[in-house]
C-alpha positions as CSV (number, residue, x, y, z in Angstrom):
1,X,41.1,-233.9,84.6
2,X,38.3,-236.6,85.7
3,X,38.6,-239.8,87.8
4,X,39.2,-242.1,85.0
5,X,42.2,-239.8,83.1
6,X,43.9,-239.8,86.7
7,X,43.7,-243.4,87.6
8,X,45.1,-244.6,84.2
9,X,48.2,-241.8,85.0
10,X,48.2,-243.2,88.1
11,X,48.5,-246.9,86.4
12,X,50.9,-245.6,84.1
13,X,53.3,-243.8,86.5
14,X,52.9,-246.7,89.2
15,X,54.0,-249.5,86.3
16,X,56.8,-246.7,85.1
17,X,58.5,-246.1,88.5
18,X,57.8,-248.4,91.0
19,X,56.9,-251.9,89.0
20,X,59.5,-251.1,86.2
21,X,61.4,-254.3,87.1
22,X,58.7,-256.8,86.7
23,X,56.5,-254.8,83.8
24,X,60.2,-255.1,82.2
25,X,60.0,-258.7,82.2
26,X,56.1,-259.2,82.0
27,X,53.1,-258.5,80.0
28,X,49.9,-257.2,81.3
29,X,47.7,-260.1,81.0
30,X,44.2,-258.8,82.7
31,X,43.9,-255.5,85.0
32,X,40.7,-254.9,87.1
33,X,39.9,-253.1,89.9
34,X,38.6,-253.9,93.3
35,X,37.3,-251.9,96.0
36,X,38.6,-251.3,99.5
37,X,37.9,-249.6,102.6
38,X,40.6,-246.8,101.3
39,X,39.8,-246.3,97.9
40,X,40.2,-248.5,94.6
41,X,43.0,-250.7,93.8
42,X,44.4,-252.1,90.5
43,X,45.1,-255.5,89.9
44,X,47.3,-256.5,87.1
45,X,47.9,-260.4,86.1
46,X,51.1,-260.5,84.4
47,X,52.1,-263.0,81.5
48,X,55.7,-264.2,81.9
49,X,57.7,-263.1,78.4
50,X,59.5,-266.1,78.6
51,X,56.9,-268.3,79.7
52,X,57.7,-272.4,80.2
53,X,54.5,-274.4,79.6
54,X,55.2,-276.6,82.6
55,X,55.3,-273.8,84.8
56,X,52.2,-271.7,86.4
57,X,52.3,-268.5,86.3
58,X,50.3,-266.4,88.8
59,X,52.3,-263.1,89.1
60,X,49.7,-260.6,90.1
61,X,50.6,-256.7,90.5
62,X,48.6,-255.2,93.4
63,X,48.8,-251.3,92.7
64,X,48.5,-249.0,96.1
65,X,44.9,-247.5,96.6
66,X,43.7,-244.6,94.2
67,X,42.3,-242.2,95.7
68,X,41.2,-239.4,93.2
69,X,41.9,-235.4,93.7
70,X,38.5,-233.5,93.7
């Protein structure tokens, strides 16, 4: 398996398991990646389902580092 099939599993089981609760209640607006001193992180801006249009919405889903298995 390369890099980029494990970081999207890695995406995909983070958003399953341990961000269930707000990709449940949110859609994945934008997702990008930045990099640290300990490896590449995912951000997600989310996109409220039930959005009110005087509201902001800036709920952004910083995923743990990925740090891919040679």
């Amino acid at each position: 398996m390369d890099v980029g099939e494990q970081s999207v599993k890695f995406v995909e089981k983070q958003m399953d398991k341990n961000f269930s609760q707000i990709m449940s209640a949110n859609i994945v607006e934008d997702m990008y990646w930045i990099e640290t001193d300990i490896g590449a992180r995912c951000v997600a801006k989310m996109f409220e389902l039930n959005q009110n249009k005087n509201k902001l919405n800036n709920l952004f889903v910083l995923f743990p580092p990925f740090i891919p298995i040679d």
